[in-house]
C-alpha positions in Angstrom: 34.2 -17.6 -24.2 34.4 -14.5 -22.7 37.4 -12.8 -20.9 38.4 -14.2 -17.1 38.8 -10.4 -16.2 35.0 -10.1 -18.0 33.9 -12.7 -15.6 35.6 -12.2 -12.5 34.3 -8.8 -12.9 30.4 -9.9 -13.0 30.9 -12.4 -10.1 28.8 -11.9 -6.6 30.3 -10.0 -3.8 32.6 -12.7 -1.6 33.7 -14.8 -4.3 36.6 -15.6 -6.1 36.6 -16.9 -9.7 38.6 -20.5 -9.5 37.9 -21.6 -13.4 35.6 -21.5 -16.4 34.5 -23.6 -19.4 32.3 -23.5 -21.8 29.8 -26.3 -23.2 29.6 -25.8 -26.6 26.4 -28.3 -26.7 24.1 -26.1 -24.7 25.6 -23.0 -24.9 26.5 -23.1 -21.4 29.6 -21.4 -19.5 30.3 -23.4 -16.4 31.9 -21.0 -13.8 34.2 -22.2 -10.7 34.1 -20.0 -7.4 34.4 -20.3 -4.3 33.6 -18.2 -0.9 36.1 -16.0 0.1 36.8 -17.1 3.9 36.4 -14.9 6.4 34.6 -15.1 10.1 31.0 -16.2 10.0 28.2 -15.5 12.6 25.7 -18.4 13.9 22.6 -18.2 12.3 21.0 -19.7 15.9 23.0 -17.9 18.4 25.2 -15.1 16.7 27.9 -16.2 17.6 31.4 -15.8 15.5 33.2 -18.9 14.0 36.0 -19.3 12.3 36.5 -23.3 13.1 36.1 -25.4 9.5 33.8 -28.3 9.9 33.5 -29.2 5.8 32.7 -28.2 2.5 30.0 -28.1 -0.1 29.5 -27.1 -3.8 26.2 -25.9 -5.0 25.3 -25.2 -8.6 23.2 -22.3 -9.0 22.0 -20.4 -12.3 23.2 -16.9 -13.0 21.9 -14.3 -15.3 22.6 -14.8 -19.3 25.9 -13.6 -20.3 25.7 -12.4 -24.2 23.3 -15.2 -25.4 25.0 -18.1 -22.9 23.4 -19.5 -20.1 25.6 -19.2 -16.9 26.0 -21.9 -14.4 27.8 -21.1 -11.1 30.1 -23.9 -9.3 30.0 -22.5 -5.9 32.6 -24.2 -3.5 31.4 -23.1 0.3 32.4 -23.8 3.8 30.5 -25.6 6.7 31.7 -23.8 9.8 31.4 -25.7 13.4 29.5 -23.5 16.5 30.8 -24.1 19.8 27.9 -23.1 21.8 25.0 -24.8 19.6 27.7 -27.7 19.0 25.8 -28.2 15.4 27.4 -27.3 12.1 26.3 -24.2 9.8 26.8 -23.3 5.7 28.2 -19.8 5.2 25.8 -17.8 3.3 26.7 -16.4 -0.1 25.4 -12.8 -0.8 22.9 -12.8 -4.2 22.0 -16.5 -3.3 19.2 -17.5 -0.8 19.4 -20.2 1.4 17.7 -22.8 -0.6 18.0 -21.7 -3.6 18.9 -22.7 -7.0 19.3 -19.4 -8.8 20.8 -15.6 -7.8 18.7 -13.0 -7.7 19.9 -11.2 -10.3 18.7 -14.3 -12.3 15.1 -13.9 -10.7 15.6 -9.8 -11.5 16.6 -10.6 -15.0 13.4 -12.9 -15.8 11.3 -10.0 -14.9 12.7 -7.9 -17.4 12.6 -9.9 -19.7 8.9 -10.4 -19.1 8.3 -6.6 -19.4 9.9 -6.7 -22.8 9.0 -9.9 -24.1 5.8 -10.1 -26.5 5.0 -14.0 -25.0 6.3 -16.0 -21.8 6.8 -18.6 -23.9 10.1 -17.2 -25.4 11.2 -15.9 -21.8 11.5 -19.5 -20.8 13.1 -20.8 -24.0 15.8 -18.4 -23.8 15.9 -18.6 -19.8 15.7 -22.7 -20.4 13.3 -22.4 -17.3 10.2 -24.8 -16.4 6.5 -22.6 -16.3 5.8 -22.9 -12.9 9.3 -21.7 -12.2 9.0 -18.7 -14.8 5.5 -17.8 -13.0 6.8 -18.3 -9.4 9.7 -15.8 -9.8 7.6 -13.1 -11.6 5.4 -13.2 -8.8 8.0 -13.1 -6.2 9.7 -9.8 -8.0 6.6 -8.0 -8.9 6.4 -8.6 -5.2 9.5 -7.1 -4.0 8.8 -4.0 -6.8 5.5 -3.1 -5.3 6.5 -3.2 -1.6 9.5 -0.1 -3.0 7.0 2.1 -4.1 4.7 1.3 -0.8 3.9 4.6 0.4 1.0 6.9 2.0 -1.8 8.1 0.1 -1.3 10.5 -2.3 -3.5 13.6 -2.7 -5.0 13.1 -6.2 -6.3 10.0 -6.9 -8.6 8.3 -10.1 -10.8 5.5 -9.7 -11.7 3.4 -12.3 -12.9 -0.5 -13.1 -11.4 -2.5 -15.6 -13.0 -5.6 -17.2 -10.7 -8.9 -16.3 -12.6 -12.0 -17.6 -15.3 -14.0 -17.6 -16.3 -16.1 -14.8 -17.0 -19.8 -16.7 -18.5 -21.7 -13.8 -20.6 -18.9 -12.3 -21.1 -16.9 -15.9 -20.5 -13.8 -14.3 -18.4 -11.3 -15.4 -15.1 -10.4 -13.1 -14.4 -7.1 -12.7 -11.3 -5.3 -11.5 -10.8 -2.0 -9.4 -8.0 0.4 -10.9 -6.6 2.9 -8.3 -3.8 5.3 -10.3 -1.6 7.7 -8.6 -2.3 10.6 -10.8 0.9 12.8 -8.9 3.0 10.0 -9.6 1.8 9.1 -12.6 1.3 4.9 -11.9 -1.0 2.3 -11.1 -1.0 1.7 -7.5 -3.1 -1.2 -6.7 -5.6 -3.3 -8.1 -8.6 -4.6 -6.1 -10.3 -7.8 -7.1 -14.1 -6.7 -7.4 -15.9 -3.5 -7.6 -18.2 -3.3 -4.4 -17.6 -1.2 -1.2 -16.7 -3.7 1.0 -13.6 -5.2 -1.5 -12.6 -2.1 -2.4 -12.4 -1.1 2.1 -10.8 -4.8 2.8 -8.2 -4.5 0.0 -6.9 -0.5 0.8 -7.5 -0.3 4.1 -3.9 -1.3 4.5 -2.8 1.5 2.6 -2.1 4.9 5.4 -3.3 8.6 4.9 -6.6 8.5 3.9 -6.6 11.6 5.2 -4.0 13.2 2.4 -6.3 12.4 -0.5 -7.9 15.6 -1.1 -9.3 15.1 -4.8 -11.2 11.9 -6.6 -11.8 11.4 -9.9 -13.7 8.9 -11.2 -17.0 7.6 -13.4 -20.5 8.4 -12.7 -20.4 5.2 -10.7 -22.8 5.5 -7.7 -20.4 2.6 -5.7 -17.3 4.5 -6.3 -18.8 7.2 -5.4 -20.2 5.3 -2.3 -16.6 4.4 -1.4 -15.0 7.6 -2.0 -17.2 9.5 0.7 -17.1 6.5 3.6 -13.2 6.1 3.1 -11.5 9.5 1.9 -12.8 11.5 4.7 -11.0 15.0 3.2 -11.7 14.3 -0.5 -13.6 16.1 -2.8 -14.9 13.8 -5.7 -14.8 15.0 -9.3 -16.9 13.5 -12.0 -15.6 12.4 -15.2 -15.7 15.0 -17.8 -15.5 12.3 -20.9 -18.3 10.2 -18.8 -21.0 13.2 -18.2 -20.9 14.3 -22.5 -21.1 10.6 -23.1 -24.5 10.5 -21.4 -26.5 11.1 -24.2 -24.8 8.8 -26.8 -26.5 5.7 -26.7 -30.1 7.1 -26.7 -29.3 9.3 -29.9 -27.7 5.7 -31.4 -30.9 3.6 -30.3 -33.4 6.2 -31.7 -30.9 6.9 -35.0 -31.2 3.1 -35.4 -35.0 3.0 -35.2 -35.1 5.7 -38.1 -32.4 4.2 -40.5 -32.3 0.7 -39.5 -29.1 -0.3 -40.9 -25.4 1.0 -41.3 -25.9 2.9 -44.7 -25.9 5.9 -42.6 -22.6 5.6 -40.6 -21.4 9.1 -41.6 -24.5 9.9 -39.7 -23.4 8.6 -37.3 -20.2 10.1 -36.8 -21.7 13.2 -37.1 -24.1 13.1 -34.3 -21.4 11.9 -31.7 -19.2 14.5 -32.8 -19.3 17.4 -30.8 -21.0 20.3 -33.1 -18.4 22.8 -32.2 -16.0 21.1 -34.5 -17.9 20.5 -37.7 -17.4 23.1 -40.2 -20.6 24.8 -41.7 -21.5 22.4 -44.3 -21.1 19.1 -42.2 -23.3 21.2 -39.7 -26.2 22.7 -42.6 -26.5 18.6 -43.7 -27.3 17.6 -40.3 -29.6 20.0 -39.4 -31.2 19.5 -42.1 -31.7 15.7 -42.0 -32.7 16.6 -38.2 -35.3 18.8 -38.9 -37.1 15.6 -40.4 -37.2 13.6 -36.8 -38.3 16.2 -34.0 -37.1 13.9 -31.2 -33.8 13.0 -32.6 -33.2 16.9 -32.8 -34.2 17.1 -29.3 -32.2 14.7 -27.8 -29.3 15.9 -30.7 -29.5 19.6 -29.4 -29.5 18.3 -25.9 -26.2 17.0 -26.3 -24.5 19.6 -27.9 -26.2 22.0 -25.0 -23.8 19.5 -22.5 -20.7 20.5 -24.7 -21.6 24.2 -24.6 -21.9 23.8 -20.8 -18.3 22.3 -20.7 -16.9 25.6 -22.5 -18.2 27.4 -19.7 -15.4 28.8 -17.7 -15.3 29.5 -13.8 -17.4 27.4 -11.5 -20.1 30.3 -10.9 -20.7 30.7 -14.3 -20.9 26.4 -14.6 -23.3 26.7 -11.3 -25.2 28.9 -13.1 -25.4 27.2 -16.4 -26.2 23.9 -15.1 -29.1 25.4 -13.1 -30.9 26.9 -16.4 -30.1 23.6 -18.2 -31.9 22.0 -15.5 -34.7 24.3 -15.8 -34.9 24.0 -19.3 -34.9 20.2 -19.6 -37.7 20.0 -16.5 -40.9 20.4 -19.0 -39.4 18.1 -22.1 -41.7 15.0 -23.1 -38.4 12.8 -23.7 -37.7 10.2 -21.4 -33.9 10.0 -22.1 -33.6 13.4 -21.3 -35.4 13.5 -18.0 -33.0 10.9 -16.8 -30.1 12.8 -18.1 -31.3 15.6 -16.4 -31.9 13.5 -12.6 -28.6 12.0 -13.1 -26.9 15.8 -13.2 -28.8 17.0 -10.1 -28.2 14.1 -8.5 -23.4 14.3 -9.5 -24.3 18.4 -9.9 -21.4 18.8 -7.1 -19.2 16.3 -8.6 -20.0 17.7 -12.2 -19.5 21.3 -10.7 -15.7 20.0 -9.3 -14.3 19.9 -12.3 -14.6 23.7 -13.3 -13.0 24.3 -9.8 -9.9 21.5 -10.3 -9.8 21.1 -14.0 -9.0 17.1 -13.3 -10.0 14.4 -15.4 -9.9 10.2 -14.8 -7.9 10.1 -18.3 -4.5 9.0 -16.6 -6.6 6.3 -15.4 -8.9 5.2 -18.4 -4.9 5.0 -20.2 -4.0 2.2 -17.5 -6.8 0.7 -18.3 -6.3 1.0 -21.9 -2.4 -0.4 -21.2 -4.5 -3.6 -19.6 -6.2 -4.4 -22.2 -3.5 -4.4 -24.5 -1.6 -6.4 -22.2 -4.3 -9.0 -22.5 -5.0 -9.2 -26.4 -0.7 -9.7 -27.0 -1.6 -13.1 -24.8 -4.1 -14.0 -27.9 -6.2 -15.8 -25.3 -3.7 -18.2 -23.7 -4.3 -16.2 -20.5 -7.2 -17.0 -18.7 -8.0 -13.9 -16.9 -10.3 -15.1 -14.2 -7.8 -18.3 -13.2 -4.9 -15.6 -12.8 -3.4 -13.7 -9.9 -4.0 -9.9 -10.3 -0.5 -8.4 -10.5 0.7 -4.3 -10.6 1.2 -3.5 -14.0 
């Protein structure tokens, strides 16, 4: 058992350490205190008292001490109030009224939570019941997110994140991601994706006004919300987003040529940006491209978006994006007349980005952190069934 100095130093403020034991059975310390006695104040009227009316004991559990569950033995007073003429119990600082466990036990639980691969082995080793496990999780995450509360920052992402599936309506349930890209964290989470979830769920939030920069997908709801509810902001398209345009037409019309997977270093090849290949990797392309005039199109298309992103300075970019434009207007290829509405259509949020050099990447790493978070449950997490939490 450990040291009565060890112990008598962890104690809560206001109590004295009376006698320990341990249970060897359970692994167990049993720990004897009671409430220093001083003058008390009514919790009805205020008023001081210092006149004894009885006494209680209340066991409460305290945080793990080296492997050993700690029980406190807490011997209070009941004080007597003249003017309400109705007895009171002196609080005990780290316990609330009520309760069963300090808060440094409810603190603990969530750190162990954060580290923990599986709840499952936070309530063996806590020897605590589920519901209790998930109701003090909550209740901290709680108390974490209302510290870091604060006005809208000035450089924001925007992002959704997929959460579940919805069984009884077979939908799927989306989630909003807002990420503090100053401060580098997740800051809330909005159930949904439309404009009037994501107004409802922020608008508690002050300083719209501050937020001078938005990054997000070529998402024409974000960017719907955005304009309406950042009044100062200036929206910046996702670079990653805009060079991924292209992808899955050059995949579906690769697919219709080969037809199979034999020609997955094909593959890689034509995703890859063409900047990076080295000569020979580049003269084998070309030359299996030369074979399918469309593919080349929609190949060299591509690769034109990449040298567009190389450009440097926004007047150059403004300029490059206009003869791109003018050069895609008389193609025959569908894909590539959409991809060339779509750019007109984001040219000022595409155009941001050489002018702020931001990207959504903090945020598509949150995301990536969520979905990590989600396979280490191995599907004993129901998504849709649970309450969205700050990660």
């Amino acid at each position: 058992m450990p040291e009565p100095s060890l112990i008598r130093s962890l104690l809560l403020p206001e109590l004295s350490l009376v006698g320990a034991h341990l249970i060897p059975q359970g692994r167990t310390m049993e720990v004897r205190t009671e409430k220093v006695a001083k003058e008390e104040y009514c919790p009805r009227c205020a008023t001081v008292s210092v006149s004894g009316y009885d006494h209680r004991r209340i066991r409460v559990k305290d945080e793990p001490l080296r492997g050993t569950q700690v029980r406190l033995i807490v011997r209070k007073r009941r004080l007597w109030c003249k003017p309400c003429r109705k007895p009171f119990t002196e609080p005990v600082p780290g316990i609330r009224k009520g309760s069963r466990h300090t808060e440094r036990y409810g603190r603990a639980i969530l750190r162990a939570c954060e580290r923990y691969s599986d709840l499952k082995q936070v309530r063996r080793d806590f020897r605590c019941s589920a519901g209790f496990l998930y109701t003090a999780l909550y209740r901290h995450l709680e108390l974490e997110r209302r510290k870091r509360l604060y006005p809208w920052p000035d450089v924001i992402g925007l992002d959704e994140h997929f959460f579940g599936r919805n069984k009884r309506l077979r939908t799927r349930d989306f989630v909003s991601m807002v990420v503090d890209f100053r401060g580098k964290r997740l800051m809330e989470l909005v159930n949904g994706r439309t404009i009037a979830e994501l107004e409802a769920s922020l608008a508690y939030i002050p300083g719209r006004e501050n937020v001078r920069l938005v990054a997000l997908d070529m998402s024409d709801i974000y960017k719907g919300f955005a304009r309406r509810f950042f009044p100062n902001a200036r929206l910046v398209a996702d670079k990653f987003h805009v060079l991924r345009l292209l992808n899955p037409a050059l995949m579906r019309r690769r697919k219709e040529i080969t037809g199979d997977r034999r020609s997955a270093a094909l593959r890689r090849l034509l995703l890859r940006n063409g900047f990076a290949l080295d000569f020979w990797q580049r003269l084998d392309l070309h030359r299996w491209l030369d074979r399918y005039p469309e593919l080349r199109e929609l190949y060299h298309a591509k690769e034109a978006l990449h040298r567009f992103y190389r450009t440097r300075g926004i007047d150059h970019a403004t300029h490059a994006l206009r003869n791109l434009a003018a050069q895609w207007a008389a193609s025959p290829i569908p894909e590539i007349q959409t991809l060339r509405r779509t750019l007109l259509r984001w040219r000022h949020e595409v155009l941001a980005y050489f002018d702020t050099g931001i990207t959504n990447g903090r945020t598509e790493g949150f995301n990536l952190k969520a979905k990590l978070v989600k396979r280490r449950a191995f599907g004993l997490i129901e998504p849709s069934e649970t309450t969205v939490c700050d990660f």
